[in-house]
C-alpha positions as CSV (number, residue, x, y, z in Angstrom):
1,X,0.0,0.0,0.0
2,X,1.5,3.7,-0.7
3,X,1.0,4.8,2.5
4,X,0.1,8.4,2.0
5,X,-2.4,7.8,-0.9
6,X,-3.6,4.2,0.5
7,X,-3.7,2.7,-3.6
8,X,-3.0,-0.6,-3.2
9,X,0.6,-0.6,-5.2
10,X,0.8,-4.8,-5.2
11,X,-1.4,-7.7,-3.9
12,X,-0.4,-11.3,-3.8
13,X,-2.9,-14.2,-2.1
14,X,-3.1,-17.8,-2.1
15,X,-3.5,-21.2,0.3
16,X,-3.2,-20.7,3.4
17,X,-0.6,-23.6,3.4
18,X,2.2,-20.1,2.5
19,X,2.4,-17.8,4.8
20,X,2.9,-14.1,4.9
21,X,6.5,-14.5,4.0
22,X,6.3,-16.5,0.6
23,X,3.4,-14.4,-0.5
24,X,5.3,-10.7,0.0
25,X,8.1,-12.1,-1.6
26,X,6.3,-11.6,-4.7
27,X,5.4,-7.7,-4.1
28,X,9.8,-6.5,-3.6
29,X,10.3,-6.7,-7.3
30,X,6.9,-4.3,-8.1
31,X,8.2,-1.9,-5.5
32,X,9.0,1.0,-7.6
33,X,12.4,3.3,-7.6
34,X,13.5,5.9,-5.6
35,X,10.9,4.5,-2.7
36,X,10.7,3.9,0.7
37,X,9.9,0.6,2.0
38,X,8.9,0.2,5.7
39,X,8.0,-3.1,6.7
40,X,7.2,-5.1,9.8
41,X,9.9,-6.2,11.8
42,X,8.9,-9.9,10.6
43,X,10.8,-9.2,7.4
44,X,14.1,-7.9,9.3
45,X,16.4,-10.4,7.7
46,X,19.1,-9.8,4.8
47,X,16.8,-12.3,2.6
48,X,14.8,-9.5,2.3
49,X,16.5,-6.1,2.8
50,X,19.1,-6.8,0.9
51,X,17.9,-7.6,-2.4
52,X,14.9,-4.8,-1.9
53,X,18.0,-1.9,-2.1
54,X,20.3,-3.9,-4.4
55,X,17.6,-4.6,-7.3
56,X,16.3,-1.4,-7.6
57,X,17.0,2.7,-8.1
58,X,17.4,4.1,-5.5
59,X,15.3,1.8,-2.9
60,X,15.3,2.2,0.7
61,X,14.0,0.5,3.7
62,X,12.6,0.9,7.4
63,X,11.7,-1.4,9.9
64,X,11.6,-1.8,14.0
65,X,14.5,-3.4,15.6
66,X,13.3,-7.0,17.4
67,X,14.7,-7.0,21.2
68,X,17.0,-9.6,19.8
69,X,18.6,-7.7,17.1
70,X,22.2,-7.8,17.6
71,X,24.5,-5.4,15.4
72,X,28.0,-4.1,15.6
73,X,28.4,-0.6,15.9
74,X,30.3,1.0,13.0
75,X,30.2,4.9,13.4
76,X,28.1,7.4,15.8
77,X,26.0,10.2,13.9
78,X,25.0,11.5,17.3
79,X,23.0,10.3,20.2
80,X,20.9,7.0,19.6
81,X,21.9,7.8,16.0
82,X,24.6,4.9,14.9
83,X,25.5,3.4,11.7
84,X,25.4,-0.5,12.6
85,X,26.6,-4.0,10.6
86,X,25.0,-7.3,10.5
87,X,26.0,-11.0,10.1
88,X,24.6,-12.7,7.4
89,X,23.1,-15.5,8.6
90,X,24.6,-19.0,7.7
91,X,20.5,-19.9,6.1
92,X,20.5,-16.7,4.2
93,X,24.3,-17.5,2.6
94,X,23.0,-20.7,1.7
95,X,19.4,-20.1,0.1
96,X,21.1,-17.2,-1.8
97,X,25.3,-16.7,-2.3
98,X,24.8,-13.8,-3.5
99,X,24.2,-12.1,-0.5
100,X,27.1,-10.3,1.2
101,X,28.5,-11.8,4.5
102,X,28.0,-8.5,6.1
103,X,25.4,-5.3,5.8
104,X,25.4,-2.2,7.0
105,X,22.5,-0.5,8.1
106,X,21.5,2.9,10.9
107,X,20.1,2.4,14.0
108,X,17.7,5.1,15.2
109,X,16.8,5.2,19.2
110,X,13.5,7.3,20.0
111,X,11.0,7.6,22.8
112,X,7.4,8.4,22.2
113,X,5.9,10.1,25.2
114,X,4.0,7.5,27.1
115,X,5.6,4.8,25.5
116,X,8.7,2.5,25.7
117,X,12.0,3.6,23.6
118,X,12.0,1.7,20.3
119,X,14.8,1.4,17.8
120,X,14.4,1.7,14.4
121,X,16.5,0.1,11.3
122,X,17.1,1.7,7.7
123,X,18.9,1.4,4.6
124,X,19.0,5.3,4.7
125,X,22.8,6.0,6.2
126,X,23.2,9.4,5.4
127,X,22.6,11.4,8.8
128,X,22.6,14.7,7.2
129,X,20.1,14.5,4.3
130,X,17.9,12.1,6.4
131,X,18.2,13.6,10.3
132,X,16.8,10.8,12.7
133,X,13.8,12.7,14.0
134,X,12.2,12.7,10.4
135,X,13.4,8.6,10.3
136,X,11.2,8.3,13.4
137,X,8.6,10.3,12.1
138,X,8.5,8.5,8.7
139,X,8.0,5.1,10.9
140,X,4.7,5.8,12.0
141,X,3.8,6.5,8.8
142,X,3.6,2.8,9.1
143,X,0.3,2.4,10.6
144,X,-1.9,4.1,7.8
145,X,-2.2,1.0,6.1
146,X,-4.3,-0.3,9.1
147,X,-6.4,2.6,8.2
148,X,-6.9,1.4,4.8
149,X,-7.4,-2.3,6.2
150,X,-10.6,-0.6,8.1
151,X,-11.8,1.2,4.7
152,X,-11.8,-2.1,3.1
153,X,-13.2,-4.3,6.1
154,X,-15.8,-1.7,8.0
155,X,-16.8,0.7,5.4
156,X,-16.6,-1.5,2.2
157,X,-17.5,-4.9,3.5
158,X,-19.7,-3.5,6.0
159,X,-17.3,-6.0,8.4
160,X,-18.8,-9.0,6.4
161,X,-15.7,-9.7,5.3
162,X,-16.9,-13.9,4.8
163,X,-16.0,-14.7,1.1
164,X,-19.2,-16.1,-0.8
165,X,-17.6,-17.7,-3.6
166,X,-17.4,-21.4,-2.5
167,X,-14.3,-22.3,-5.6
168,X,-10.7,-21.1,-5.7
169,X,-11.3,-19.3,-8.6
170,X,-14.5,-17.2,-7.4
171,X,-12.5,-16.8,-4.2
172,X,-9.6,-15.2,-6.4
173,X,-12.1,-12.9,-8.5
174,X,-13.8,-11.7,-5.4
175,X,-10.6,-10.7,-3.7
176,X,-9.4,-9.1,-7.3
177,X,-12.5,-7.3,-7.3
178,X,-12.9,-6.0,-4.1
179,X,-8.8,-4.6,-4.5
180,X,-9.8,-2.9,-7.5
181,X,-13.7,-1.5,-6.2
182,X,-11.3,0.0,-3.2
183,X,-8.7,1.1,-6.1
184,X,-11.2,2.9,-8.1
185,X,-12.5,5.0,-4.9
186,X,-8.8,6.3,-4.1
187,X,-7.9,7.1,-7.1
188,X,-10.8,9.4,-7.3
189,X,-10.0,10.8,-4.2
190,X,-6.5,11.3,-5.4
191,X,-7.7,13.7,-8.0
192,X,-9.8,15.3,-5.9
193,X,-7.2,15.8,-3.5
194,X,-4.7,17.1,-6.1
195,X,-7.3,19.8,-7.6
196,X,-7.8,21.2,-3.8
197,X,-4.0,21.1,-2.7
198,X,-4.4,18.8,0.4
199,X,-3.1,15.3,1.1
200,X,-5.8,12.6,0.0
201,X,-5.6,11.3,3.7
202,X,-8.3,14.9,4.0
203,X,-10.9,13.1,1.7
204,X,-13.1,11.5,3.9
205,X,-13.2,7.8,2.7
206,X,-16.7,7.0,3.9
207,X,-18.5,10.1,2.2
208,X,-15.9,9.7,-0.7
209,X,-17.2,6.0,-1.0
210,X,-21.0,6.5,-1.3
211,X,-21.3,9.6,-3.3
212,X,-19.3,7.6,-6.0
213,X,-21.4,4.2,-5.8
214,X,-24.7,7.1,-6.3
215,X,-22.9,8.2,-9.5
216,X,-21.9,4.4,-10.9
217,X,-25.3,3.8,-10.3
218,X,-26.4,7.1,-12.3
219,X,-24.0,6.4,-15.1
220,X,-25.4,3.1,-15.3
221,X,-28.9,4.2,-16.8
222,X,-27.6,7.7,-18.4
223,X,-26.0,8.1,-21.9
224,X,-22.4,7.8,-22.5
225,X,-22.5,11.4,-23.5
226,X,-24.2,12.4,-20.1
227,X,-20.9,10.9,-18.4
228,X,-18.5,13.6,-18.4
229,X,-20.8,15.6,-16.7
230,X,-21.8,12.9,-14.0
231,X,-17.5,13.1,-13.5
232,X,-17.6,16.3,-12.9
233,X,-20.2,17.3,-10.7
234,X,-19.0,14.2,-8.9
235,X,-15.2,15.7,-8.1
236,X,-17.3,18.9,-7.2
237,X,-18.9,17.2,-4.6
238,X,-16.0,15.6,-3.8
239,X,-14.2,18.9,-2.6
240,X,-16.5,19.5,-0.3
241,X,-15.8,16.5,1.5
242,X,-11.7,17.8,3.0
243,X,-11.5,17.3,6.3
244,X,-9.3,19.5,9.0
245,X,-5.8,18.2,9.6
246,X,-5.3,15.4,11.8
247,X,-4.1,16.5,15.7
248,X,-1.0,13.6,15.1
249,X,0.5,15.7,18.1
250,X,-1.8,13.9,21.0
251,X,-0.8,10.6,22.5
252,X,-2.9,8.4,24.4
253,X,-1.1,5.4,25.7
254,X,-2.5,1.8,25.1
255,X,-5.2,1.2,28.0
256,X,-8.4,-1.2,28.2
257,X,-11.2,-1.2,30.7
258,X,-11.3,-4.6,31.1
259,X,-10.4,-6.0,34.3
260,X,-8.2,-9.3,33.3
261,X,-5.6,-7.4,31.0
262,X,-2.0,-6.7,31.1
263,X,-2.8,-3.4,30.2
264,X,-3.5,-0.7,33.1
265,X,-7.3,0.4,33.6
266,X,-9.0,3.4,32.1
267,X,-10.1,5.2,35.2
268,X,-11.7,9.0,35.5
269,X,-9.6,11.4,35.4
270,X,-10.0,13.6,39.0
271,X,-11.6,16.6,36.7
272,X,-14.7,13.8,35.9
273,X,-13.5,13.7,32.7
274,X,-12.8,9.9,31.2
């Protein structure tokens, strides 16, 4: 997913006999140049990393250190700012020779408020052009693509997201369709956002969504030459639709209400707020 557009840039599906692994492998080669790749920390391996810079223009990568992550530490950009080398493991060097007995990579320490320092690993070694507050920044980037998840499960599927086709291939068209129904809507809202100067995460995806299934449904009884027009009163109403910037400055630690948790309780603040 291009995170700040949320098109779907690459799918891949099958059995659930592969797991996440086999079927992403099949996405690095569609990852386009001069890009940045952040991935979960699952896919912290040289397997993966390496080839994603080496076979491309200009490729990068990002990911969250695991708490077993051992590096060796090469050069110090400044504090919690590090320019780090790996082993190549002995499974990697045999599945693929090409890969390099050693990588180099930049570790980034940060701390949220409210949360627990993290470290973050990239391909992108340059301290000056790429200063590690904008690296850490970048990261949580990261979690739009559960937002784009939620536009396809809640609002699209209505969170029936049961596949009714009872084949493999009717299972593989309805997936395919339901990428490309959710393709068609962003691209839209692309447009729209481009012709009003504002990122297309200020289109509301809900509204977005139902004013264009009113004008398929329109088009579908109107004459091809009535279309054009259909278009564009539809990106009209489309503009009206921006929403204010998001507040990405407030921070609410993770907390349930349920009793039984590892979590600590929600409990009312002393003002009787909650």
């Amino acid at each position: 997913m291009a995170l700040r557009s949320h098109l779907l840039a690459g799918l891949a599906f099958g059995p659930s006999s592969d797991g996440e692994y086999t079927y992403a492998s099949a996405l690095w080669a569609s990852i386009p140049r001069d890009s940045l790749t952040i991935v979960d920390r699952h896919f912290l391996g040289a397997s993966v990393l390496i080839p994603l810079q080496r076979d491309g223009e200009n490729r990068h990568w990002l990911t969250r250190a695991r708490s077993t992550t051992r590096w060796r530490v090469i050069e110090r950009f400044g504090p919690g700012d590090e320019l780090v080398e790996f082993d190549t493991s002995h499974q990697a060097l045999s599945d693929d020779p090409s890969l390099p007995p050693t990588y180099q990579a930049r570790a980034v320490r940060y701390q949220r408020p409210g949360f627990q320092p993290q470290t973050l690993l990239t391909s992108l070694t340059d301290a000056k052009a790429f200063p590690a507050r904008e690296i850490a920044a970048l990261y949580h980037e990261r979690w739009e693509i559960e937002l784009g998840y939620d536009e396809i499960k809640t609002e699209m599927l209505d969170r029936e997201e049961s596949i009714r086709s009872k084949t493999p291939d009717g299972v593989r068209q309805e997936i395919w369709g339901i990428a490309l129904a959710y393709n068609l809507i962003r691209v839209e809202m692309e447009r729209v956002a481009d012709q009003a100067k504002v990122s297309p995460s200020r289109i509301s995806f809900v509204n977005a969504m139902r004013l264009i299934c009113d004008e398929w449904l329109w088009c579908a009884i109107a004459s091809p030459g009535a279309i054009p027009k259909h278009l564009h009163n539809l990106r009209a109403a489309l503009t009206g639709l921006v929403l204010p910037p998001r507040r990405s400055h407030r921070n609410y630690p993770r907390a349930v209400k349920i009793k039984m948790s590892n979590y600590p309780r929600k409990r009312p603040s002393p003002t009787g707020g909650r």
